[in-house]
PDB file of N, CA, C and O in Angstrom:
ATOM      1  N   UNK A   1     109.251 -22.601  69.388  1.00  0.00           N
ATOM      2  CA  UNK A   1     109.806 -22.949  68.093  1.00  0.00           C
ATOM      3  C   UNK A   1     108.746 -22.792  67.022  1.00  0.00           C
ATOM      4  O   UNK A   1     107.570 -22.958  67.348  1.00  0.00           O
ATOM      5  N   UNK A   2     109.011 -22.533  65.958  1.00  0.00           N
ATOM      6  CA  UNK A   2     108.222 -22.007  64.795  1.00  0.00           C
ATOM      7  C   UNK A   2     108.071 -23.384  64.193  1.00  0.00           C
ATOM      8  O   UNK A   2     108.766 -24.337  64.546  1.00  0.00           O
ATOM      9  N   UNK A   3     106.952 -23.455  63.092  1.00  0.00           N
ATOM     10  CA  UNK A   3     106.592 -24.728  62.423  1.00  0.00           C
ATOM     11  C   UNK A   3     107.725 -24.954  61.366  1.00  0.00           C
ATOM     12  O   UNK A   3     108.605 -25.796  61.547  1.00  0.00           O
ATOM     13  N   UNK A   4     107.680 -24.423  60.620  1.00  0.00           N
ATOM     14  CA  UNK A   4     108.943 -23.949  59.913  1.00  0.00           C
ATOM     15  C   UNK A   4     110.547 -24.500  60.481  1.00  0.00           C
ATOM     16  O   UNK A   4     111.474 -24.880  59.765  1.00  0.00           O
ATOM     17  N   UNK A   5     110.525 -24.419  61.735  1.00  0.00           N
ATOM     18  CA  UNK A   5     112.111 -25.012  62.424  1.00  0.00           C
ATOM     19  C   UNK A   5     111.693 -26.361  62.574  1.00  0.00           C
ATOM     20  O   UNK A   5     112.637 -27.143  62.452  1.00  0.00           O
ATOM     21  N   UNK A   6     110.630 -26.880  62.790  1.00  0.00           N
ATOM     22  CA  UNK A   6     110.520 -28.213  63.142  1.00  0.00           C
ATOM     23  C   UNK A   6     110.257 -29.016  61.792  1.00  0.00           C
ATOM     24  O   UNK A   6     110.304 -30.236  61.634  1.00  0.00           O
ATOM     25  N   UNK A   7     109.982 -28.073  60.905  1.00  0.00           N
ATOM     26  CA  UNK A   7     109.573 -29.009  59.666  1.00  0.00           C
ATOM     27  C   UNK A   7     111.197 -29.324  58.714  1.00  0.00           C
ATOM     28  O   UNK A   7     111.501 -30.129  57.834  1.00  0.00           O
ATOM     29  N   UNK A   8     111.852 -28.369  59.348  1.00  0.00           N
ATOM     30  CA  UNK A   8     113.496 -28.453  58.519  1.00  0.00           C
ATOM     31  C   UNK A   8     114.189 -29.397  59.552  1.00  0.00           C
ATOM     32  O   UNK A   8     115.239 -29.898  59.149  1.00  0.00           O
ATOM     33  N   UNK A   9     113.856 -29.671  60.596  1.00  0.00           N
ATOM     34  CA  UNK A   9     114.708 -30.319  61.614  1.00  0.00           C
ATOM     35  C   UNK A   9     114.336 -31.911  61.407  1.00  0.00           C
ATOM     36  O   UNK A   9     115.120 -32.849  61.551  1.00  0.00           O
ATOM     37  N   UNK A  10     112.997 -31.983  61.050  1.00  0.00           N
ATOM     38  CA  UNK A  10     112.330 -33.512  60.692  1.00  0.00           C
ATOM     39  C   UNK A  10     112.347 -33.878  59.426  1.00  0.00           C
ATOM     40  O   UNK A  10     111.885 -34.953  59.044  1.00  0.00           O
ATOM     41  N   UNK A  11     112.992 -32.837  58.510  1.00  0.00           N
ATOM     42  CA  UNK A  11     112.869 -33.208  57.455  1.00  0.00           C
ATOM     43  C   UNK A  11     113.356 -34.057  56.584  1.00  0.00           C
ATOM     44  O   UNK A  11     112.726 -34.435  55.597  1.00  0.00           O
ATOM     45  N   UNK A  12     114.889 -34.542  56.973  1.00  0.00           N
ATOM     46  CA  UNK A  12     115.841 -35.738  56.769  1.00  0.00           C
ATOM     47  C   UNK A  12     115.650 -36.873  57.383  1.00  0.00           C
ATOM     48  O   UNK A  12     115.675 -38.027  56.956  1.00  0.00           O
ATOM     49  N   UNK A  13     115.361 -36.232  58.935  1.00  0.00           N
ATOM     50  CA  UNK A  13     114.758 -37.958  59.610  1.00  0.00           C
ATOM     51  C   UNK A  13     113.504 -38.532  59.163  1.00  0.00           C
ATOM     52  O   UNK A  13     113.233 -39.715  59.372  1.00  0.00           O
ATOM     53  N   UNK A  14     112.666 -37.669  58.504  1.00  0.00           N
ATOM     54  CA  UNK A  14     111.217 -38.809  57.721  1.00  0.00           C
ATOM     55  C   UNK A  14     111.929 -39.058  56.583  1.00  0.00           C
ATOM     56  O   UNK A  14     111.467 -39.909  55.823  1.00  0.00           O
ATOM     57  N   UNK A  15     112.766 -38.608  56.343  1.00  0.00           N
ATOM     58  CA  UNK A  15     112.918 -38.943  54.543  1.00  0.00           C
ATOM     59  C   UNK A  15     112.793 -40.227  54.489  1.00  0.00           C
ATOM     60  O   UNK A  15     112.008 -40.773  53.712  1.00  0.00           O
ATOM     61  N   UNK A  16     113.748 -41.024  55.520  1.00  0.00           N
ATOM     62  CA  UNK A  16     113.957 -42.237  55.431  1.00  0.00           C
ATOM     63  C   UNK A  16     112.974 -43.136  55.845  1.00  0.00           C
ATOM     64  O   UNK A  16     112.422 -43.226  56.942  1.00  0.00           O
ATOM     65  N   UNK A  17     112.782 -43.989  54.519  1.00  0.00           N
ATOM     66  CA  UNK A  17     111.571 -44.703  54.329  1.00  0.00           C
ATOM     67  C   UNK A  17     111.124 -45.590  55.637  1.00  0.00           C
ATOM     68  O   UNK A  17     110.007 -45.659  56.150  1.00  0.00           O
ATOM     69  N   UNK A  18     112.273 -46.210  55.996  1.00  0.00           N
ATOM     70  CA  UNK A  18     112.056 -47.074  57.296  1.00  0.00           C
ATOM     71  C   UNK A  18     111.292 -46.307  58.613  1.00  0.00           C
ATOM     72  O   UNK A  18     110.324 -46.704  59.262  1.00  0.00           O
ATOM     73  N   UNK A  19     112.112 -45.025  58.766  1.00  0.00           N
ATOM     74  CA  UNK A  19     111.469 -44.803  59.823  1.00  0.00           C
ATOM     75  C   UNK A  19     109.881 -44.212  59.696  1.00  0.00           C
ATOM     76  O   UNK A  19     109.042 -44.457  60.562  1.00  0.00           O
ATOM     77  N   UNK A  20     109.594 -43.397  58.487  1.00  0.00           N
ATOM     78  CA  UNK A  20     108.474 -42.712  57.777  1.00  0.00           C
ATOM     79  C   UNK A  20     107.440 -43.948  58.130  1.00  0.00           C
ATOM     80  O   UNK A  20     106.542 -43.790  58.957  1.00  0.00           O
ATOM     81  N   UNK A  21     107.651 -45.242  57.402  1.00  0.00           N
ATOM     82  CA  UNK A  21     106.923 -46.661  57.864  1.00  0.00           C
ATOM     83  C   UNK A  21     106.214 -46.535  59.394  1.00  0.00           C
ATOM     84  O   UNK A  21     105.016 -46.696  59.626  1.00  0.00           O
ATOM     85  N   UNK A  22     107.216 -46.222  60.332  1.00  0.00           N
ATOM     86  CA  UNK A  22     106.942 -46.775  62.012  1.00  0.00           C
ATOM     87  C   UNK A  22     105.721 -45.492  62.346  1.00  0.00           C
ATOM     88  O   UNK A  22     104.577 -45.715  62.743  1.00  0.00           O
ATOM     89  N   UNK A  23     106.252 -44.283  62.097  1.00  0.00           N
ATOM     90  CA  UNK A  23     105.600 -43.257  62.157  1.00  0.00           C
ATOM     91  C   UNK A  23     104.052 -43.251  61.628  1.00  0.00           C
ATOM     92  O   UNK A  23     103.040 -42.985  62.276  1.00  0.00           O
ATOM     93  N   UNK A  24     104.176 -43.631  60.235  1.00  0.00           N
ATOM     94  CA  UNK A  24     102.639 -44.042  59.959  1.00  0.00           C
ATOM     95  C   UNK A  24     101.592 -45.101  60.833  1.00  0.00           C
ATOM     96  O   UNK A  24     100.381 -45.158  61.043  1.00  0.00           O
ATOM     97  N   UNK A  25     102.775 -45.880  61.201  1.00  0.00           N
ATOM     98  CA  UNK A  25     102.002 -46.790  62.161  1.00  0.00           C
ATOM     99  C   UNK A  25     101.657 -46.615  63.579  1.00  0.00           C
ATOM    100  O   UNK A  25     101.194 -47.552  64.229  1.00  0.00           O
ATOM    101  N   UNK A  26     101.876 -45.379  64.116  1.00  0.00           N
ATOM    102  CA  UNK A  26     102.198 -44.715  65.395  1.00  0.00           C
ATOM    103  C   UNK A  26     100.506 -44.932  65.396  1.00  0.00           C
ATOM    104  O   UNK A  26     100.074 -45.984  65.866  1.00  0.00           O
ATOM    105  N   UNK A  27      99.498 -43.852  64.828  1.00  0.00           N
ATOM    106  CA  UNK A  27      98.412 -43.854  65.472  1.00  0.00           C
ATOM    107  C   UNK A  27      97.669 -44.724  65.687  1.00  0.00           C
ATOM    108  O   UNK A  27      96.719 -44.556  66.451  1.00  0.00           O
ATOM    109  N   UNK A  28      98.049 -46.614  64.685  1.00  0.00           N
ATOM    110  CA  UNK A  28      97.264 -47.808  64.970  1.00  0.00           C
ATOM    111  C   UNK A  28      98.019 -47.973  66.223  1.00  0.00           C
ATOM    112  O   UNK A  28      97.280 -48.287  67.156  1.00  0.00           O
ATOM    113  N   UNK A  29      99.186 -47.865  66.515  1.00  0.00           N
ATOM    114  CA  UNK A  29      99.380 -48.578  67.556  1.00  0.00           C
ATOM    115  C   UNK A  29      98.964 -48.076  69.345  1.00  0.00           C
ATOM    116  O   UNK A  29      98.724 -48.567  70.447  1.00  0.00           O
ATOM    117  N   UNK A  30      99.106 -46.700  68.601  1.00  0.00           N
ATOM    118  CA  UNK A  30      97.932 -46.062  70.069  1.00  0.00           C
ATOM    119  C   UNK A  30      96.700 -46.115  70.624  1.00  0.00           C
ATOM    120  O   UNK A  30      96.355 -45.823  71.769  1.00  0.00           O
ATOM    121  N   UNK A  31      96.077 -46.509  69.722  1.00  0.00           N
ATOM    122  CA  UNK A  31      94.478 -46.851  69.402  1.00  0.00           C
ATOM    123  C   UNK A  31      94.781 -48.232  70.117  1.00  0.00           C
ATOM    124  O   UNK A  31      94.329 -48.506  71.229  1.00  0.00           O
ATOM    125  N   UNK A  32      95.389 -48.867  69.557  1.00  0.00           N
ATOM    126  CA  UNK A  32      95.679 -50.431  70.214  1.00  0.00           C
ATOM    127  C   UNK A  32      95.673 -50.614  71.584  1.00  0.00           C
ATOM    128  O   UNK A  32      95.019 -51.444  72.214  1.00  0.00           O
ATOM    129  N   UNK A  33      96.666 -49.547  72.126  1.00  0.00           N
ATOM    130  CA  UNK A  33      97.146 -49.759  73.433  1.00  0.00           C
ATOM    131  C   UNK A  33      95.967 -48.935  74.271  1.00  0.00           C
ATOM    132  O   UNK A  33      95.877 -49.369  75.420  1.00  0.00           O
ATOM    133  N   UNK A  34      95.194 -48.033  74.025  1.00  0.00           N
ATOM    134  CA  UNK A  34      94.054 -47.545  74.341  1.00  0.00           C
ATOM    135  C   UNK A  34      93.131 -48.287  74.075  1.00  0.00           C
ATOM    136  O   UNK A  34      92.256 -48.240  74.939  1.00  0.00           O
ATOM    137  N   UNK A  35      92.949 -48.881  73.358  1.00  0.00           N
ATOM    138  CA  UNK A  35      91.552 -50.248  73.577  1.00  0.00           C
ATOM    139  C   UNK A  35      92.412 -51.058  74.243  1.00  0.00           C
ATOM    140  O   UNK A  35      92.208 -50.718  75.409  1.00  0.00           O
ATOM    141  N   UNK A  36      93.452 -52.125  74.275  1.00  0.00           N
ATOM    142  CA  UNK A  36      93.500 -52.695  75.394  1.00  0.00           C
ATOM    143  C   UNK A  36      93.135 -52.503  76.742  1.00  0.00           C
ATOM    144  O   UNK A  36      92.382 -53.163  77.457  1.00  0.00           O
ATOM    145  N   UNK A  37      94.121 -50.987  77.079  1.00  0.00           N
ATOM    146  CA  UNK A  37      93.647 -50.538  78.126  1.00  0.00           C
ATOM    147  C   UNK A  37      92.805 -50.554  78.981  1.00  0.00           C
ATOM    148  O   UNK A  37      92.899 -50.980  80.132  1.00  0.00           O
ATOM    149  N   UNK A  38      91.214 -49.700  78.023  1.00  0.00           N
ATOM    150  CA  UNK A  38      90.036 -50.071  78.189  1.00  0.00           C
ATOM    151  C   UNK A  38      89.642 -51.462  79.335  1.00  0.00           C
ATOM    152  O   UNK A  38      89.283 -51.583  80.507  1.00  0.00           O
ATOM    153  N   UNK A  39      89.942 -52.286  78.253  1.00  0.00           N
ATOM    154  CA  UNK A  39      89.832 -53.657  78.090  1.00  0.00           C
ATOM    155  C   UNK A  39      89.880 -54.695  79.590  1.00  0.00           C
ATOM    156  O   UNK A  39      89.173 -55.453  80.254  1.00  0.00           O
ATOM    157  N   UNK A  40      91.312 -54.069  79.535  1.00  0.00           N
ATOM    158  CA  UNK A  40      92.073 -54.356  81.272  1.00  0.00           C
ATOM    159  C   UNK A  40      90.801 -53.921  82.427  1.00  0.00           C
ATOM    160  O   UNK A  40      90.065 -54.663  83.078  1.00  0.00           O
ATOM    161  N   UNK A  41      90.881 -52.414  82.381  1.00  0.00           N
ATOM    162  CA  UNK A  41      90.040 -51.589  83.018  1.00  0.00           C
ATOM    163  C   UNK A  41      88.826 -52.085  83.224  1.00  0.00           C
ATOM    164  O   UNK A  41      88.341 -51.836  84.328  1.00  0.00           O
ATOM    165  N   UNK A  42      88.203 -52.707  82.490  1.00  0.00           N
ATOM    166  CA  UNK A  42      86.796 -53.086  82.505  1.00  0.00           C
ATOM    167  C   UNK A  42      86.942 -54.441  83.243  1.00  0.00           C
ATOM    168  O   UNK A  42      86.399 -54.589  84.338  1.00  0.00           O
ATOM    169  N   UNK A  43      87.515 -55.229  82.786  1.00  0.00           N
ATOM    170  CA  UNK A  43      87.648 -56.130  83.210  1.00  0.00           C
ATOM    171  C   UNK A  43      87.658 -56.584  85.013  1.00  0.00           C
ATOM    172  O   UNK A  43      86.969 -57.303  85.736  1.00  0.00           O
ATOM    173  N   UNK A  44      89.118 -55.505  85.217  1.00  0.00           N
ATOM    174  CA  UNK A  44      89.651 -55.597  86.696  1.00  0.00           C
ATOM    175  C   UNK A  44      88.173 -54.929  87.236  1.00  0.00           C
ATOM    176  O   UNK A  44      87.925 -55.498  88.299  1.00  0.00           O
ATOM    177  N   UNK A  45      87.511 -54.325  87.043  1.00  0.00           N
ATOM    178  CA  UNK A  45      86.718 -53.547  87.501  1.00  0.00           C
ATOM    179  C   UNK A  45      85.134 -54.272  87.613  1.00  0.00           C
ATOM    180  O   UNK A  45      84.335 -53.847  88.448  1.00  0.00           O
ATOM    181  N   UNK A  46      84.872 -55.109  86.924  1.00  0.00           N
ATOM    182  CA  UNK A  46      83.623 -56.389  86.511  1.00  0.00           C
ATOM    183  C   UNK A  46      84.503 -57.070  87.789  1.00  0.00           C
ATOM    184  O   UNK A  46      83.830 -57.045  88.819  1.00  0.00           O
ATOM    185  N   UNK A  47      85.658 -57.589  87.950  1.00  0.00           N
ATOM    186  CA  UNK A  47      85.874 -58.605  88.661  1.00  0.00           C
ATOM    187  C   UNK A  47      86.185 -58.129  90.427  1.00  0.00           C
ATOM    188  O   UNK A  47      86.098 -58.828  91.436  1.00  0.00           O
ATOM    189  N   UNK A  48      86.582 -56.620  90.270  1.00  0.00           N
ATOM    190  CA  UNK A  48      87.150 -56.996  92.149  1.00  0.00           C
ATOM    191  C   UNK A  48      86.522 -55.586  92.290  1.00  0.00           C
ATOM    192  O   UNK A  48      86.885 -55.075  93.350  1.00  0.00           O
ATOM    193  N   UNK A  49      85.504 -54.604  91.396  1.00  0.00           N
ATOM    194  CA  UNK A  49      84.236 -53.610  91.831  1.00  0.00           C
ATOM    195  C   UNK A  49      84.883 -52.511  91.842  1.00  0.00           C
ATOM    196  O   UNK A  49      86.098 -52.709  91.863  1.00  0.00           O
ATOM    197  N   UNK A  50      84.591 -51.452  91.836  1.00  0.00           N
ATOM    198  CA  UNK A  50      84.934 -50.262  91.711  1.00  0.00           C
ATOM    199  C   UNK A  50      85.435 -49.089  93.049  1.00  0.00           C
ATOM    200  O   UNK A  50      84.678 -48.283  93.590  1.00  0.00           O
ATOM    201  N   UNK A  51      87.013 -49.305  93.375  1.00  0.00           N
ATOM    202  CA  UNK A  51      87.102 -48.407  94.745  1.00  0.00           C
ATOM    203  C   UNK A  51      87.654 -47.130  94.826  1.00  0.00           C
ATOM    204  O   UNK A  51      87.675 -46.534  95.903  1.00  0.00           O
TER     205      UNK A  51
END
């Protein structure tokens, strides 16, 4: 698919402010769930060692 087809196909569904909102917030919330992650990881791994 060309950039061009995807930019006419998305182009009504961002319009709308609500969803445009969630979308902006997409990359904090990945970052989030990737440092948690981390987080977990380190953790389980400090506590029952690396197998």
């Amino acid at each position: 698919m060309s950039l061009t087809l995807l930019k006419e196909l998305f182009a009504g569904f961002l319009r709308d402010r609500h969803i445009a909102r969630h979308f902006r917030r997409l990359p904090l919330i990945l970052l989030a769930y990737m440092a948690l992650t981390q987080a977990v990881k380190g953790f389980y791994i400090r506590k029952f060692g690396w197998q």
